[in-house]
C-alpha positions in Angstrom: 0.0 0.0 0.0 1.3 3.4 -1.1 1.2 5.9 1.7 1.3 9.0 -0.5 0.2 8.5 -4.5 1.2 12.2 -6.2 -0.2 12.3 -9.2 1.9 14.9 -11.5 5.4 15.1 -12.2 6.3 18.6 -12.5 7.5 20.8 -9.9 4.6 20.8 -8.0 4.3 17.0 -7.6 8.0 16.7 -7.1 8.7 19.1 -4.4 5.3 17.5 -2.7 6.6 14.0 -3.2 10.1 14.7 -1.5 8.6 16.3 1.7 5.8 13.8 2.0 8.7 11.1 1.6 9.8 11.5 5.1 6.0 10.6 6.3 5.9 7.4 4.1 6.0 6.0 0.9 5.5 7.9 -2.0 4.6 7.1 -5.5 4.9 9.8 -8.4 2.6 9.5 -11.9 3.6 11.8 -14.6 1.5 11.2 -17.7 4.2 12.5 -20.5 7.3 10.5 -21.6 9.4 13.1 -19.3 9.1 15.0 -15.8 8.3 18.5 -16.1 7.3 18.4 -19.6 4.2 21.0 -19.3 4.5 24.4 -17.7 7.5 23.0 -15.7 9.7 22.9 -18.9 8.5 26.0 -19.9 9.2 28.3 -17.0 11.1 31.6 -17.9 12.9 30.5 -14.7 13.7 33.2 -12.8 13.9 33.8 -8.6 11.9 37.3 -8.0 10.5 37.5 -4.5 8.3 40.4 -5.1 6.5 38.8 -7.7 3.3 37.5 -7.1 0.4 38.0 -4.4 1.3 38.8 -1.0 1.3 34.9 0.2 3.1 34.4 -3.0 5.3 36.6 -2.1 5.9 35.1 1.2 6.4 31.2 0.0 9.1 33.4 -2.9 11.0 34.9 0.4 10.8 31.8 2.6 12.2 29.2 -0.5 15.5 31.5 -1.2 17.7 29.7 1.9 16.5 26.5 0.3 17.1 27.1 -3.2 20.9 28.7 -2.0 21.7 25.6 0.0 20.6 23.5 -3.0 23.1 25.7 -5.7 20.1 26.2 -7.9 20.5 30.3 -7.9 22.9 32.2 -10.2 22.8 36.0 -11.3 20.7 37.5 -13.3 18.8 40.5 -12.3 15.4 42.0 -13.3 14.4 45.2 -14.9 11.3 46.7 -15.4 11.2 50.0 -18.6 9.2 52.1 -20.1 8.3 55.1 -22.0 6.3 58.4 -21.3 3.2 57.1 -23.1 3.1 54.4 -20.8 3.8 56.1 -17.7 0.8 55.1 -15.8 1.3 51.6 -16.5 4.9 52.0 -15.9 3.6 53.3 -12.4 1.1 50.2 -11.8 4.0 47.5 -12.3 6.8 49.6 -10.3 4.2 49.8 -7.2 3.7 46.0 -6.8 8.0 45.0 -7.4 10.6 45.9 -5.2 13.1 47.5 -8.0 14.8 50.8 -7.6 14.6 53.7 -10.1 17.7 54.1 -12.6 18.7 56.0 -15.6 17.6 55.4 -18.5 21.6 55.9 -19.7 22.1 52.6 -16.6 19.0 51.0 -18.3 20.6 50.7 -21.9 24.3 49.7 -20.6 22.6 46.6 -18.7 20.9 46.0 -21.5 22.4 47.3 -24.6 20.2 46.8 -27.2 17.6 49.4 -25.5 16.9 52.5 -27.5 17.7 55.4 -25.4 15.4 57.3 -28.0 12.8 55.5 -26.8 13.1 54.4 -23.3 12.8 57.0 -20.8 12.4 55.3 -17.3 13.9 52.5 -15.8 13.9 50.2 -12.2 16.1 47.8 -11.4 16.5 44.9 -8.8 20.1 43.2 -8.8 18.7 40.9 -6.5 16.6 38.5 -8.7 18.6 35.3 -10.0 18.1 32.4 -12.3 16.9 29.0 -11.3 18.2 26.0 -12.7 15.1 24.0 -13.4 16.4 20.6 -14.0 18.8 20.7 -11.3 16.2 21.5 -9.0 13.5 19.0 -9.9 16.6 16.2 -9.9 17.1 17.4 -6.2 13.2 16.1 -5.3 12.9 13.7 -7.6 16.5 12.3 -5.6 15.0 12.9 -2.4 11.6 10.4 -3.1 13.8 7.6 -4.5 16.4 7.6 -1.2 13.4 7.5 0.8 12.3 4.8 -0.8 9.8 6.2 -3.2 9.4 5.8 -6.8 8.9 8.1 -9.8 7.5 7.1 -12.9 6.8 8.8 -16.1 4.1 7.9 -19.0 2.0 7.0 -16.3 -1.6 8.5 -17.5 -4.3 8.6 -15.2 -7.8 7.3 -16.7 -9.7 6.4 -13.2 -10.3 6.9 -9.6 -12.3 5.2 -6.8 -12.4 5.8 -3.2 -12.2 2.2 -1.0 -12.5 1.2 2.4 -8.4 1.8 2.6 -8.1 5.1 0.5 -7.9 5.2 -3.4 -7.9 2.8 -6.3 -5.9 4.9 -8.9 -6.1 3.3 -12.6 -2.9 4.0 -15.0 -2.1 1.5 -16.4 -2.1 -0.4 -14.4 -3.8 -0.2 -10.4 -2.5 1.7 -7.7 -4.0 1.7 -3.6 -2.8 4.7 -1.9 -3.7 5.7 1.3 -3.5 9.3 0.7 -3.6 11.4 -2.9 -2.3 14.2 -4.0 -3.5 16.3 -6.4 0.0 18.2 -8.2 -1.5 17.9 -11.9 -1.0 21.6 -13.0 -3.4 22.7 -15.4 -5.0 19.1 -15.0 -5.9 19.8 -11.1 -9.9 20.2 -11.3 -10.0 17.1 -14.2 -8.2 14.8 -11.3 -10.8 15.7 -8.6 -13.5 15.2 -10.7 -12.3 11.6 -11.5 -11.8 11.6 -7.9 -15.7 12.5 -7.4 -15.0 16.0 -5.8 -16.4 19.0 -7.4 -13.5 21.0 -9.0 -12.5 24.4 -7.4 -12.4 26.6 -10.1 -8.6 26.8 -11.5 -8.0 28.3 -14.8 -5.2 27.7 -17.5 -3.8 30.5 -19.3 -1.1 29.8 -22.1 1.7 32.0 -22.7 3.8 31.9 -25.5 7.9 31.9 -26.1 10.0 32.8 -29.0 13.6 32.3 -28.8 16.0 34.5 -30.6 19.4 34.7 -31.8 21.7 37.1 -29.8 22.6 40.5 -31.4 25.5 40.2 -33.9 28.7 40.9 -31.7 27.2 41.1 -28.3 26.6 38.3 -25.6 23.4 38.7 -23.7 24.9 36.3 -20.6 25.2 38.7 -18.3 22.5 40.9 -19.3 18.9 40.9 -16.9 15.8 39.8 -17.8 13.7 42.8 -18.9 9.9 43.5 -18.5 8.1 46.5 -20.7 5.5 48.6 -18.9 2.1 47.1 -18.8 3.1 43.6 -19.1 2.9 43.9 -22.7 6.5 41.6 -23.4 9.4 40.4 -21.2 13.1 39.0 -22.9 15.7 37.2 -21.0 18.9 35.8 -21.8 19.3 31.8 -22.9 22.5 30.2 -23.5 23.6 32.7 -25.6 20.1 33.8 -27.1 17.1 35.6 -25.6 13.9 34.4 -25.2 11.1 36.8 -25.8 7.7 36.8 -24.6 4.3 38.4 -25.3 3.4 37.6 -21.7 0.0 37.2 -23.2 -2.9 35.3 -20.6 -5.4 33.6 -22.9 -7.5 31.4 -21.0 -7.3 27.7 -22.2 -8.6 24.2 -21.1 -6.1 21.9 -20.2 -3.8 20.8 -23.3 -0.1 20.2 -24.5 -0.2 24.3 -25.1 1.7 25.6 -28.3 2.6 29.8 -29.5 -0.5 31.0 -31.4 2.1 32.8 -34.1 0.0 35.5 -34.2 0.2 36.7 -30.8 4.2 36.3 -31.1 4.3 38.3 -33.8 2.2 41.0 -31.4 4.7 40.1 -29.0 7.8 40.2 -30.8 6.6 44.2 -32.0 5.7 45.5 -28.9 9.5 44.3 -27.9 11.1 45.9 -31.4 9.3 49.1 -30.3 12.2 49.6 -27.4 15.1 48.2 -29.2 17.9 48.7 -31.8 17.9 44.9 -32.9 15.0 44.2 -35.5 13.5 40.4 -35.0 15.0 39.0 -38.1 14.1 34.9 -37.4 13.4 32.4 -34.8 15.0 29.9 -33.8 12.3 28.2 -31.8 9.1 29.0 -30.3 6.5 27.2 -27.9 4.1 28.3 -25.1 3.1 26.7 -21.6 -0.2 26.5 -19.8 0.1 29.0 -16.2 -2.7 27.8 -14.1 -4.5 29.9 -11.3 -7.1 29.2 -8.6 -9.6 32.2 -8.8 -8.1 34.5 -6.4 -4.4 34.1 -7.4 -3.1 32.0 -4.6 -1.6 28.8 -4.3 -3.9 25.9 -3.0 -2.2 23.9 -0.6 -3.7 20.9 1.6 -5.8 18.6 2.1 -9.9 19.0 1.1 -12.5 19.8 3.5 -14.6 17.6 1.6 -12.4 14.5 2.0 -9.1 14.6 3.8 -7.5 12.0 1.8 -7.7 14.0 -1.2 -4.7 16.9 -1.0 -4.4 20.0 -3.0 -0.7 21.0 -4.3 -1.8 23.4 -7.4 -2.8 26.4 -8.7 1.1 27.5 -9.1 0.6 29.7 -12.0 3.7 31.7 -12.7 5.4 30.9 -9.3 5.8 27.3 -9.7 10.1 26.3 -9.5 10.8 30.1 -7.3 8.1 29.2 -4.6 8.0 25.4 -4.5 10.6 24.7 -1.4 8.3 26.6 1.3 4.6 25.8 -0.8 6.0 22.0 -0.3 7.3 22.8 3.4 3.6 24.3 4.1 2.2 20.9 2.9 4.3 18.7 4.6 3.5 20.6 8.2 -0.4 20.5 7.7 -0.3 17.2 6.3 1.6 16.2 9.2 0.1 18.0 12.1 3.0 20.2 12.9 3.1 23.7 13.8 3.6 26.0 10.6 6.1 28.2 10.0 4.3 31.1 7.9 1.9 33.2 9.9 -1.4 31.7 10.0 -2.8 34.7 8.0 -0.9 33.6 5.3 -1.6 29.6 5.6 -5.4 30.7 5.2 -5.3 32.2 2.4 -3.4 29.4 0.7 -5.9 26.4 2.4 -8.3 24.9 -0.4 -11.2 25.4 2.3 -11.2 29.1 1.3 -12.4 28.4 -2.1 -15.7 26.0 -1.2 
């Protein structure tokens, strides 16, 4: 008998699985042919503790001593610009980050390819830092096997039934599990409802990526990633390329999400408009699936409805840069023990809030 079943094998279900692992035996079910394949792989990967909700913001700044001790950080730094016809946008995204004004002349030599024509304001935090996605998820997925857990991918899940002992959970082949544990990203309300549990109300939203070649003569390695005013497009460096988004939020059911090219090429002009470098080709492009519970927050714990049935979703953007302190938050209710965020900010992440 499994004492934990987790079914999802992206960050979420990882990070769950690893805490849970020192309670009892955990089993892991991804559905794809690889762990993290949906918005797990697709994460723009970047450690920004003011980014988010205020609970959000509190998992962010509680995860940073485990993500330093793990070696997952490195440099980067975030920027936010913008120009005088979006000044009141500009305003609106400086309020809710912690970034400190700079020159416009500071903006362009962080970021070269600016045009100091056109961008007229500037904030700056040195403070944000890249994540290495892989290594983290490696660092969970480690932790479940040494504990004696198991992870296993291409592991769909078509059925579940409640029994005298806990679940019956079909894919595949069966697995009996005292305990499950919903970590299925954009999937999350399709699980419960197998599950016989009314869903709570989470909504997928894709987002789209192009990836770029660097400017001619210039590495963007050390360069920030960089947000325009109003949300309207974000680029960051990759392995010597930049990624470029149109941070777009289309709602979607759930799917294997891909770019709408359309919306790119929306995208890619709104992020021409403050730059020197025209978009001349891609070299890739894809999108992910962000999913949120109606108010924002995270939804952490088990279900009013039927304790057996735990919640670890509704991650949206904050997935990889929140997971060691959302997974720390699960283990200590699951377990009993006292928490160690402020009970204001454990209610507003509880699934009971949203029934």
């Amino acid at each position: 008998m499994i004492d934990f079943l987790v079914i999802g094998g992206g960050i979420a279900g990882l990070s769950a699985g690893a805490r849970l692992s020192a309670l009892g035996r955990v089993h892991v079910l991804e559905a794809e042919d690889a762990l993290g394949h949906h918005a797990s792989g697709r994460s723009a990967a970047l450690y920004e503790a003011s980014y988010g909700k205020p609970a959000v913001q509190a998992l962010n700044r509680a995860s940073l001593e485990f993500h330093t001790a793990a070696g997952v950080l490195s440099p980067r730094g975030a920027m936010l610009v913008g120009r005088a016809a979006e000044a009141q946008a500009y305003q609106a995204d400086l309020m809710g980050m912690t970034l400190s004004p700079i020159s416009a002349q500071e903006a362009c030599d962080l970021f070269p390819i600016l045009n100091p024509k056109v961008v007229d304001r500037a904030a700056y935090d040195p403070a944000a830092q890249d994540i290495d996605t892989d290594k983290l998820m490696q660092h969970f997925a480690r932790t479940i096997r040494q504990n004696g857990g198991q992870v296993e991918t291409k592991r769909r899940v078509s059925m579940i039934a409640r029994t005298a002992r806990g679940w019956a959970v079909t894919a595949g082949e069966v697995f009996e599990c005292r305990t499950l544990v919903n970590a299925a990203g954009a999937w999350v309300d399709e699980i419960a409802k197998l599950a016989g549990l009314e869903p709570l109300g989470f909504q997928p939203y894709r987002r789209s990526m192009a990836r770029i070649p660097a400017p001619d003569g210039l590495s963007p390695a050390t360069w920030p990633m960089v947000f325009g005013a109003g949300d309207g497009w974000y680029a960051k460096p990759d392995a010597g390329a930049l990624i470029v988004s149109p941070s777009e939020e289309h709602p979607m059911a759930p799917h294997d999400a891909w770019a709408d090219d359309m919306v790119l090429a929306e995208g890619l002009a709104r992020y021409e408009a403050y730059v020197t470098e025209p978009v001349t080709r891609l070299l890739a492009s894809w999108a992910g699936l962000r999913t949120f519970a109606p108010d924002r927050h995270l939804v952490l714990g088990p279900d009013p409805r039927d304790p057996g049935f735990i919640w670890c979703a509704g991650q949206g953007g904050y997935g990889f840069q929140s997971s060691p302190a959302a997974s720390q938050l699960l283990f200590e209710v699951v377990s009993g023990v006292q928490t160690t965020l402020p009970a204001e900010i454990v209610r507003k992440l509880t699934p009971a809030r949203l029934l």
